[in-house]
C-alpha positions, 0 to 999 in steps of 0.5 A: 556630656558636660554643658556650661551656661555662659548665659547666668547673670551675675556668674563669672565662672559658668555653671557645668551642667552634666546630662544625664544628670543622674548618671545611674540612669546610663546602661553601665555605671559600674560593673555588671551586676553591680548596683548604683546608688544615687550619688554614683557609688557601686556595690556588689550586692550582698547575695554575689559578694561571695561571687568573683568580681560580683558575676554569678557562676552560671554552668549550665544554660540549656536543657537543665533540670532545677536540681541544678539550676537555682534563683539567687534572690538580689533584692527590691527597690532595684531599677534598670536603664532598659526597663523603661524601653521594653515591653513586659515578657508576661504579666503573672504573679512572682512565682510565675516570673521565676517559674518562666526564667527558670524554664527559659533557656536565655534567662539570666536576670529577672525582674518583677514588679509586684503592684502590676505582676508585669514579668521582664526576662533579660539575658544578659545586663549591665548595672541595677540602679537603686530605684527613685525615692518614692518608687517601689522598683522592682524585685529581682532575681539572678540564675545561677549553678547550684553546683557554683551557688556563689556561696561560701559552701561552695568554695569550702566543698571545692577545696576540700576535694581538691585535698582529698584529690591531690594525692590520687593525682599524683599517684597516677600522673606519670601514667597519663603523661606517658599515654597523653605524649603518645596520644597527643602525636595521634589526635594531631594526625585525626583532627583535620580529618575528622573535621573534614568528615564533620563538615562533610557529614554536615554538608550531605545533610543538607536538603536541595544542596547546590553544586560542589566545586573543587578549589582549582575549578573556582581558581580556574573560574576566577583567574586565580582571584584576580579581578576583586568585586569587594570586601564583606563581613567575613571575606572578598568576593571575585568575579568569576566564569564559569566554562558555559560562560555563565558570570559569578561571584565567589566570596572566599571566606577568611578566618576559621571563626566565624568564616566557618559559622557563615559558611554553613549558615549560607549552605544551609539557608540559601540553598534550600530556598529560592526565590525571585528577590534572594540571591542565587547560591550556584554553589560552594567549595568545601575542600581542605581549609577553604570555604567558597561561595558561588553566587549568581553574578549581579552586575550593578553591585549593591545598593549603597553604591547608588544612593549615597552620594559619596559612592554614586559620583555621577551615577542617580537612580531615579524614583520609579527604580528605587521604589522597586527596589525597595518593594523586591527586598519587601518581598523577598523578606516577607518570603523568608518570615512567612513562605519558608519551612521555617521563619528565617530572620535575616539580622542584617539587613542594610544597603551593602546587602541588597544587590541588584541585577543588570535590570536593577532587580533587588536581591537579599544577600548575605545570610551569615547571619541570620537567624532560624526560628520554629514556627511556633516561635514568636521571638527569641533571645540571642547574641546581637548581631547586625550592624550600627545604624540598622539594629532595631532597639530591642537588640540594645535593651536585651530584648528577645528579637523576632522578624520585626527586626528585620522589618526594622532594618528595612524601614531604615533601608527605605528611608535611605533609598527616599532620602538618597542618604545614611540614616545618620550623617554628621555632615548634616546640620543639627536638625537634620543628621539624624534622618528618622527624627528629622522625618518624624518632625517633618510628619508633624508638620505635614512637611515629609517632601522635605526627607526627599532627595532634592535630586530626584524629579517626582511626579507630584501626584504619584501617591507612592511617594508619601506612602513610601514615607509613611510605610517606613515611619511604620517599619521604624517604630520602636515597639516592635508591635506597632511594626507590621509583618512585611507581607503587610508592608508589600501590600502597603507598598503596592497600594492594597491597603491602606497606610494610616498616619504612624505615631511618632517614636516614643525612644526618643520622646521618652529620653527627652522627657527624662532629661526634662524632669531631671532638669525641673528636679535639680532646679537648673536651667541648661541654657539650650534652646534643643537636646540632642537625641541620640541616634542609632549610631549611639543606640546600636552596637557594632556587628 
């Protein structure tokens, strides 16, 4: 992003001025695994030089021994945008910080800085930046296959055996063309089956299964899928009924993908945990190439369409049923992190996602997402998912995720359902389109009535109002430490305990400051009287 400065005396062509100003300071300058100089020169470092386009050859990720899976030394004095967002996996020594990437399945990359032993992991990354003048940066290390070691060996290994191997080929080719054209013919005819049988096997395997319907019961439900409700992730859903009367929902799902990942994440989450605050799975359609869901019917839609002007017209939800809803989704929530055989991480939680009911009853919904994770485990390392606007910031820095993310989405959720709009809209001034910095600055200035929904007639002294806001400030904050599990957050919703001050979010204040001393350092004035900070919508990327 480029400024000028139409206020230097005595220029007459105004000075650019580019933020950030060292651009190696971005997540990407270059390619991955590449490294940026100071005057923005990439260079693949020396150890993956013998590697394709500078990407170290990884096979294998899981359930692998050492003796074939190997740390390939990079270099020190390296840096990583990231680096200054996340917390440390461990504090160890150097040997322990391989030790701990070796062992962890999602480990690519490694960072450690020997004067205070803290440890980073990531699982994937973008460019290593050389570390500022004065600054020792940090050593790091890449895993790579040994069977691919990115070394000359390797590639002299290969063609050698692919000499060797040619003539063998040949000699029995004619063979295996012969037997392949009778047996391709064959697998053509199986694969549907099996697959079936797969998904069948898959389907008895699941505990506490709900109905099984035929596609012609729900095409028969739903008058041939002729009354559409809306558009999701992963297919429409229709209104249906079934023959005792009873309303439903069936979302038909597109696409053998990811159509096919949802589905059996929905069977296998939804139908074995029930809960007040967690929609209803009725049951599912597994026949042929169609996958159907059968929800329980909830009459007023999902929640975006109450508290965004745009989707409301004339419709307003008043405070005490906002509130509700947003204390139910805490719930259901909580009971999937700490009251389920395994803690389940739901990964998107947003407006479109929590439904309600004709009494305006809140219920999560949509679990083609979501995560399993053992009890034991505190957090885990997986591919982002989710959508922009919600996404906590440790799914853009590579940071392993845990249910604090969820409660991250949530704390957006709520700001949303206070304020009675998106968390970012650039139809809003300058100082107000982002909703969480402007509510931070609010907090600040003992000014947080001002986030409200200017339509929304409170009661002054109803205390849940500012305990609303501040339990969402909580929920927000980007350390997911400081984010409380969300059975703390219902009982600080439900007034139990108390919600002291939150500290104001330090993403943005670490930006800022960086911009500054960039700034102080080139000598240069930007003429601006405010930086823009980014948003979520900068920071979180698409589902």
């Amino acid at each position: 992003m480029s400024f000028h400065n139409l206020q230097s005396v005595g220029s007459p062509v105004a000075e650019p001025i580019r933020i950030p100003q060292n651009l190696c300071g971005t997540p990407e300058p270059c390619f991955p695994y590449n490294v940026c100089s100071f005057d923005t020169r990439c260079q693949c470092p020396s150890a993956l030089n013998s590697s394709p386009n500078c990407t170290p050859q990884l096979n294998i990720l899981c359930n692998s021994s050492k003796s074939v899976i190997n740390l390939l030394y990079v270099g020190e004095k390296l840096n990583y945008f990231a680096l200054g967002f996340v917390k440390p996996f461990l504090k160890t020594h150097l040997n322990g910080c391989k030790e701990a990437c070796l062992t962890h399945c999602s480990c690519v990359v490694l960072f450690f800085d020997n004067t205070t032993g803290n440890c980073f992991l990531f699982d994937h990354i973008g460019s290593f930046q050389r570390a500022d003048l004065g600054s020792t940066g940090f050593i790091s290390y890449v895993k790579v296959s040994n069977d691919g070691n990115n070394g000359r060996k390797g590639k002299k290994r290969l063609v050698f055996l692919v000499i060797i191997a040619v003539p063998i080929v040949l000699a029995i080719v004619g063979l295996i063309y012969l037997r392949f054209q009778s047996g391709q013919t064959k697998n053509k005819l199986l694969e549907p089956s099996q697959e079936i049988s797969e998904e069948d096997d898959f389907l008895d395997s699941v505990s506490g299964m709900p109905v099984r319907f035929s596609y012609n019961d729900l095409c028969s439900a739903t008058k041939d899928f002729s009354v559409k409700l809306g558009q999701g992730g992963f297919g429409s859903v229709y209104q249906g009924m079934l023959p005792d009367g009873t309303k439903i929902a069936v979302k038909k799902l597109e696409g053998i993908g990811q159509g096919k990942k949802e589905f059996r994440a929905e069977v296998s989450i939804i139908g074995s945990v029930h809960h007040v605050h967690l929609v209803n799975l009725k049951g599912f359609c597994a026949e042929g190439s169609h996958r159907l869901l059968v929800y329980e019917y909830m009459g007023n839609g999902s929640l975006d369409r109450w508290i965004f002007k745009n989707k409301r017209g004339g419709h307003m939800l008043e405070w005490e049923t906002r509130f509700n809803i947003a204390l139910g989704t805490a719930k259901g929530l909580a009971y999937l992190h700490e009251e389920c055989d395994v803690k389940i991480v739901h990964c998107d939680i947003k407006p479109e996602n929590v439904l309600l009911d004709d009494n305006f009853m809140a219920k999560v919904s949509d679990f083609g997402l979501a995560k399993l994770m053992a009890r034991e485990e505190s957090r885990v390392f997986t591919v982002v998912r989710g959508t922009r606007g919600y996404l906590a910031p440790e799914w853009i820095t590579n940071y392993a995720i845990s249910e604090k993310s969820d409660v991250y989405s949530f704390g957006m959720v709520l700001l949303e359902v206070i304020g009675g709009r998106k968390n970012y809209d650039p139809g809003e001034s300058s100082e107000t389109a982002h909703l969480p910095s402007y509510a931070f600055k609010m907090m600040e200035e003992g000014k947080l009535n001002e986030i409200l929904d200017p339509n929304l007639d409170i009661d002054n002294t109803d205390e849940r109002v500012i305990t609303a806001m501040k339990v969402a400030l909580w929920c927000i904050q980007d350390d997911m430490h400081l984010r409380h599990p969300m059975a703390i957050v219902v009982q600080m919703l439900e007034g139990l305990c108390n919600v002291p001050e939150p500290p104001t979010s330090v993403v943005s204040s670490r930006l800022y400051s960086s911009f500054m001393k960039s700034s102080n350092e080139e000598g240069t004035s930007s003429g601006l009287t405010r930086v823009v900070l980014p948003s979520d919508v900068q920071l979180s990327g698409p589902r």
